[in-house]
N, C-alpha and C positions, 0 to 999 in steps of 0.2 A: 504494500500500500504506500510505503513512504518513495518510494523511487518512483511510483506514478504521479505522484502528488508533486513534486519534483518535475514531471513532465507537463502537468497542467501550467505551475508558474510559466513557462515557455509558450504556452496555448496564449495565455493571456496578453503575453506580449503581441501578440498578433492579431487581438480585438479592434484594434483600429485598422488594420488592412480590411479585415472583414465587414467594416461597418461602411464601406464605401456602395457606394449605388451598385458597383459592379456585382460584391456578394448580395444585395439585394436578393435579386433575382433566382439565386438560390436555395432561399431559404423557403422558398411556397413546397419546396419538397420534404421538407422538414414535417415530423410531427412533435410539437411541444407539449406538454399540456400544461396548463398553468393552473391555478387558483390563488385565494384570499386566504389569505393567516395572518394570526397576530402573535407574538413574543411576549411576551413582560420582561422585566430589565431584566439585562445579562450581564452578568459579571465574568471579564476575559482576562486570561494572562498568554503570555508567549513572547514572542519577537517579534519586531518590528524594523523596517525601514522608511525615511522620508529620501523625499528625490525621486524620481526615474530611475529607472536599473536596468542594468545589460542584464541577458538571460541569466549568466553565471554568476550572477549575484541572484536572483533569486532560487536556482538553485543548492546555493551556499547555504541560506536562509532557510530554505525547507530542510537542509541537511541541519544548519545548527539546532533548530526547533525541536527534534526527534531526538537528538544525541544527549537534550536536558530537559525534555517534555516530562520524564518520569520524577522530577524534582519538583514538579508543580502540586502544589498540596491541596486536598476537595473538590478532585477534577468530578464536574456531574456529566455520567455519562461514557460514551465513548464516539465523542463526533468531536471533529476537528474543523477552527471555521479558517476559511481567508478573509479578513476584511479590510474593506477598499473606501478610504475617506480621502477626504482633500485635508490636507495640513500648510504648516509653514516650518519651510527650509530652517536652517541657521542665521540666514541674512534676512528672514523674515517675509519672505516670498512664499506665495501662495505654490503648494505642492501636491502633489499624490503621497499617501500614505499607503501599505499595504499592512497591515499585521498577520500573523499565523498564530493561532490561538484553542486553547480548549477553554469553556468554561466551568467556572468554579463558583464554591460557595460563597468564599467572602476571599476578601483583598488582603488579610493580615497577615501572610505569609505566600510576600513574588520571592523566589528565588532571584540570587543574583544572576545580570547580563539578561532578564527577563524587563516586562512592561504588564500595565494593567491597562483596562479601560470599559467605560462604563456602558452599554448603549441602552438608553431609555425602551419601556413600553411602546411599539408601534404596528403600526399594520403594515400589512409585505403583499406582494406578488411572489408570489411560489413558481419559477420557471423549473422544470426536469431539464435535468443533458441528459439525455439517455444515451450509454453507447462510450467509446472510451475518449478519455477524458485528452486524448487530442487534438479531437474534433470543438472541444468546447467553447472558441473562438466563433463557432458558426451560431451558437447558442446565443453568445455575445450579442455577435452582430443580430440577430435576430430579436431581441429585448432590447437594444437602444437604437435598433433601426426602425424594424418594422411596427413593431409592437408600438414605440415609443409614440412614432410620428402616428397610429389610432386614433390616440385621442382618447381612448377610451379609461386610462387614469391618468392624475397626475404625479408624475416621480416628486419625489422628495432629493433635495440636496443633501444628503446623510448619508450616514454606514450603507454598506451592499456588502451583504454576506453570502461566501460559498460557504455549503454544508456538506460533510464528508463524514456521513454515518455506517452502518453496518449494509446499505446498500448499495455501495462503492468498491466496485470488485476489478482488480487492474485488468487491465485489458480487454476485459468481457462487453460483449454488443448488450449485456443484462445492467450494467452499471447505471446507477444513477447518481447523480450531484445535483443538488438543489441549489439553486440561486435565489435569494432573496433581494428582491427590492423592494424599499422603502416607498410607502405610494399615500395620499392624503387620504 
């Protein structure tokens, strides 16, 4: 599971190739399914980067996650999130944030070269990648292209969380990863 997970950071990098008109057009072959869900607050620990990154840095990233994930104390569960916000850099510029995270009970104990971070109660759009999770770029593009430009909700500027539960199987055309976006 961690060496796929590993290969998704590198899918993601390529959500904006994918979002252009041209993969448009391929995504009417696609079968998604979506719904409505809601969260209550979650409490997250893991790793983190701000800035943009070359693939092999999020690579690195997935790898450092996994090699100190067992030092995280009240993890609930067995799902792994990626979550994707906008931050500010060092010089205080507005950036991409990624973090890789499990959640947990409570904040009183991050392990060191770890991060926490809050995300409130809210309502989501539930996108499936079905299928392996190299393909998951077309999923991308498919929720902030097609999806987006409907009309039929409004995105939220907040967290978007991958979800990586017990039905995330490498390689497998059975795989699923839930995406979550934030929607009013």
């Amino acid at each position: 599971m961690k060496n796929t997970i590993l290969i998704l950071v590198l899918s993601i990098l390529l959500i904006c190739l994918y979002a252009t008109d041209n993969a448009m057009g391929k995504d009417e072959e696609m079968e998604i399914k979506v719904r409505e869900d809601k969260l209550g607050d979650m409490l997250l620990v893991g790793v983190e980067s701000i800035d943009p990154m070359e693939s092999e840095a999020y690579m690195q990233m997935w790898t450092k996650f996994f090699e100190i994930d067992e030092h995280i104390a009240g993890i609930v569960g067995n799902t792994y999130y990626g979550i994707s916000y906008m931050s500010q850099n060092a010089k205080g510029e507005d950036t991409w944030g990624y973090m890789i995270a499990a959640q947990v009970k409570s904040l009183d104990k991050i392990p060191e070269g770890m991060v926490s971070r809050k995300i409130p109660a809210r309502n989501y759009l539930v996108f499936e990648h079905k299928g392996p999770v190299e393909n998951i770029a077309k999923t991308y593009a498919y929720i902030y292209g097609t999806y987006a430009q409907s009309g039929k909700h409004k995105f939220l500027f907040a967290e978007s969380l991958e979800r990586y539960d017990h039905r995330y199987k490498d390689g497998s055309e059975d795989s699923i990863v839930e995406i979550w976006v934030p929607v009013k």
